[in-house]
C-alpha positions as CSV (number, residue, x, y, z in Angstrom):
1,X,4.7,36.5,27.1
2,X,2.9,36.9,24.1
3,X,1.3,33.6,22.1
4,X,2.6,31.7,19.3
5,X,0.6,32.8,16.3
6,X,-0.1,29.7,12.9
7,X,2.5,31.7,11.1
8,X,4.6,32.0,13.6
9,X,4.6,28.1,13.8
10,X,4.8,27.5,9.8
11,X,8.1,30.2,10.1
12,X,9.7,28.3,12.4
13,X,9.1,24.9,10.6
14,X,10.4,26.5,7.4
15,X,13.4,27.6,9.3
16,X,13.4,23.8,10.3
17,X,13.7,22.5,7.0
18,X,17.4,23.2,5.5
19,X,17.4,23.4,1.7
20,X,13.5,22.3,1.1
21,X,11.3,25.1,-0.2
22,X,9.6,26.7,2.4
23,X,6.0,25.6,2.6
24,X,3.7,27.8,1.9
25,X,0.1,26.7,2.9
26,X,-3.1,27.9,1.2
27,X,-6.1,28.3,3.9
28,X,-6.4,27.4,7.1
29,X,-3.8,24.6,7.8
30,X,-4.6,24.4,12.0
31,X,-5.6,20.7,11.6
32,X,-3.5,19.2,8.8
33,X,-0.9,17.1,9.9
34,X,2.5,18.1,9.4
35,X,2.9,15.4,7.4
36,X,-0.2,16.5,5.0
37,X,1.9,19.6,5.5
38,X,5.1,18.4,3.8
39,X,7.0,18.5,7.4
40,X,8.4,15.4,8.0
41,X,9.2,14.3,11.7
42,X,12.6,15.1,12.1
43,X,11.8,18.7,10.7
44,X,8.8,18.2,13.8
45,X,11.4,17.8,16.6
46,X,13.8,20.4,14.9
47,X,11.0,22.9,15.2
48,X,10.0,22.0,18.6
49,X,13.4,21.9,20.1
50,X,13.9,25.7,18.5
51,X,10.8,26.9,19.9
52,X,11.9,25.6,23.7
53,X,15.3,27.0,23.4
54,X,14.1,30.4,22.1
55,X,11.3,31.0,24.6
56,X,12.5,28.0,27.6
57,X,9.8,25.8,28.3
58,X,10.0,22.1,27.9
59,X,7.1,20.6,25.7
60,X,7.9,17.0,26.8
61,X,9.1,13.9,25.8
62,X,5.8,13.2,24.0
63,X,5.1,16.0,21.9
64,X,6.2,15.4,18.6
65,X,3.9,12.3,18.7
66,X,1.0,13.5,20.7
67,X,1.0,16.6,18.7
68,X,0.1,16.0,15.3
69,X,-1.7,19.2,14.2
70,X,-0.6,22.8,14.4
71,X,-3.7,23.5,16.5
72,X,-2.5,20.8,18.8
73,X,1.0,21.8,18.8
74,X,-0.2,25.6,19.5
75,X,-2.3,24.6,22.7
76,X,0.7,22.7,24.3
77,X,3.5,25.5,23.5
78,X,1.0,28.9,24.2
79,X,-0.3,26.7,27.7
80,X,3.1,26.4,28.2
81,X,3.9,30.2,27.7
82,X,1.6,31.3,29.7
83,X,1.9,28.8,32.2
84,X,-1.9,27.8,32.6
């Protein structure tokens, strides 16, 4: 199964968000918090819970809170694609 790209993640936030503009980041925004990002927690465990369903792994219980960062976020969901 193929990795979860940065956009990929930011999409699927956006897609979390209802009626907010989508955010847009400028640079590299791997180790921002998605709070520095705009994404507020509930939006976080939204967008994880999508990205289980649509490609069934469980995350964990933890992840929203261990998980701050999209870098950190990315390690736990592509580990967990590719079942390392």
């Amino acid at each position: 199964m193929a990795e979860l790209t940065i956009q990929d993640l930011i999409d699927v936030f956006n897609r979390s968000i209802g009626d907010q503009d989508p955010v847009e980041p400028e640079g590299d925004p791997s180790d921002l918090t998605f709070a520095a990002l705009g994404f507020d927690s509930l939006t976080t465990l939204n967008a994880v819970r999508r990205i289980e369903r649509k490609h069934g792994i469980d995350l964990g219980e933890n992840v929203v809170s261990e998980a701050r960062t999209p870098r950190r976020l990315l390690d736990r969901v592509n580990t967990a694609l590719t079942g390392v």
